[in-house]
N, C-alpha and C positions, 0 to 999 in steps of 0.2 A: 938308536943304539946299534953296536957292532952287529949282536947277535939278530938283531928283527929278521926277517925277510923281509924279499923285495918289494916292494908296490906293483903293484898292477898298471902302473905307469913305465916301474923299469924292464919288465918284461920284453919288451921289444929291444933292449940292450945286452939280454944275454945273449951268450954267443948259441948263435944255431946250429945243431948238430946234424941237420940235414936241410934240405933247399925245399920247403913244401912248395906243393904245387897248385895251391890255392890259398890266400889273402891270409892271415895270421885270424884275423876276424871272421872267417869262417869256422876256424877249429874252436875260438871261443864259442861261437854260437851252438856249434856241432856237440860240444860237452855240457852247458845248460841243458841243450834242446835233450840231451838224453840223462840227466840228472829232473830236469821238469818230469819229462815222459815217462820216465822208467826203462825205456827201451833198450836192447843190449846194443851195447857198442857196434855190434858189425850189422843192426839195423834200424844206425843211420840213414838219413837220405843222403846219395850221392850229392847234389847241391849242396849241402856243408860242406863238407869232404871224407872221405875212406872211417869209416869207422876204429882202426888199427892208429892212424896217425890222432884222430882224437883221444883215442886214448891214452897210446902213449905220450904228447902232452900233457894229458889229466894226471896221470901217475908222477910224470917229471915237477908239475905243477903242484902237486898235492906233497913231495916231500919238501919240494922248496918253499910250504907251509903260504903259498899264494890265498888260497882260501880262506884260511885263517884273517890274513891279512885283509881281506877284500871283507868279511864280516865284520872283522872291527873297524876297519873305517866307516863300512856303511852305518855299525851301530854308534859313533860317535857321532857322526852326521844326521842320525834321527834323533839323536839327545839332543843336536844344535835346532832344529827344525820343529819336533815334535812337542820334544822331551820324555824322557822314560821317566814312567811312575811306581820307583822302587821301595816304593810306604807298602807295597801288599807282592810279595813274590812265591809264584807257588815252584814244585820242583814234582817231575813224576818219572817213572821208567818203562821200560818195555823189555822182554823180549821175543829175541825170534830166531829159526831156526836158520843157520848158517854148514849146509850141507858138506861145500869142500873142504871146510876148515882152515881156511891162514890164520895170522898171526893173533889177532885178535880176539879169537873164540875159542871157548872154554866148554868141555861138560856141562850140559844143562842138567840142576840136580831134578828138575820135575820134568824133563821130557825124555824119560830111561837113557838119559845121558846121551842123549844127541847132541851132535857141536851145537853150540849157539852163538849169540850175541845180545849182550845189554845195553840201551841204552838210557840215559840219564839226561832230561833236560830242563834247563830253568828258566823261566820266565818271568816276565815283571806283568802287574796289572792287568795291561791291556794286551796281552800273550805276546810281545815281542822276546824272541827268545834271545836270552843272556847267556847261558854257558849251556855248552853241551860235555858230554862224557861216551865215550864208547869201552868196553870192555868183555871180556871172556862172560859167557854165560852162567862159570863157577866163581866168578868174583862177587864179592860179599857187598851188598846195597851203599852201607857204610863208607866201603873203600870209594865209591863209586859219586858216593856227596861230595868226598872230599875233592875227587878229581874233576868234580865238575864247578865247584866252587873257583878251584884255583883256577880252571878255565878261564873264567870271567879278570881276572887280574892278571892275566899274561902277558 
């Protein structure tokens, strides 16, 4: 479809808005290695590359719904391979407190209204996960089924 994003194949075809100075596959690895870790961006290893240019990639990557993209294929690809066992799905939430606040986070009504954040996720059988949900810490559980349901069918 028009509206998809890209594949993780076309990536290397968008135009470059700067010359990095180290392999394109470094910065991937540089944004894993600190989505696996936890780590802040600016404590990266130098060996990736600069913590700033990973990021800013991951930002550029993350509106152009890359991620997205790279979950649903791999989850099609474990349905071809594995197969997902969607007879028993369970669904559960969290949250947690989101201090500087962007766009995302809402009033948490049980943590005297510190920002937060909800998350909502669903899984089939064998805990592969099927949709996720992210939302404001004052949006209603409800609202939050729905948006993670339609996750799955996007």
């Amino acid at each position: 479809m028009a509206n998809d994003p890209p594949s993780a194949a076309q990536l290397s075809d968008l135009p470059q808005r700067r010359t990095p100075s180290r392999p394109l596959r470094n910065v991937v690895d540089a944004t894993f290695y600190s989505l696996r870790t936890g780590c802040q961006w600016k404590a990266i290893p130098s060996t990736f590359c600069s913590g700033s240019t990973a990021h800013a990639y991951f930002q550029e990557w993350t509106e152009l719904g890359i991620f997205e993209q790279l979950w649903r294929e791999a989850l099609w690809k474990y349905e071809e391979c594995v197969g997902l066992n969607c007879d028993w799905q369970a669904i559960d939430g969290s949250m947690t407190k989101a201090p500087p606040g962007q766009k995302k986070t809402g009033r948490n009504p049980t943590d005297r209204g510190e920002r937060g954040v909800k998350r909502s996720l669903l899984t089939e059988a064998a805990g592969i996960p099927l949709g996720l949900a992210v939302a404001g810490a004052n949006v209603h559980d409800s609202k939050l089924l729905e948006a993670n349901i339609e996750s799955v069918w996007k």
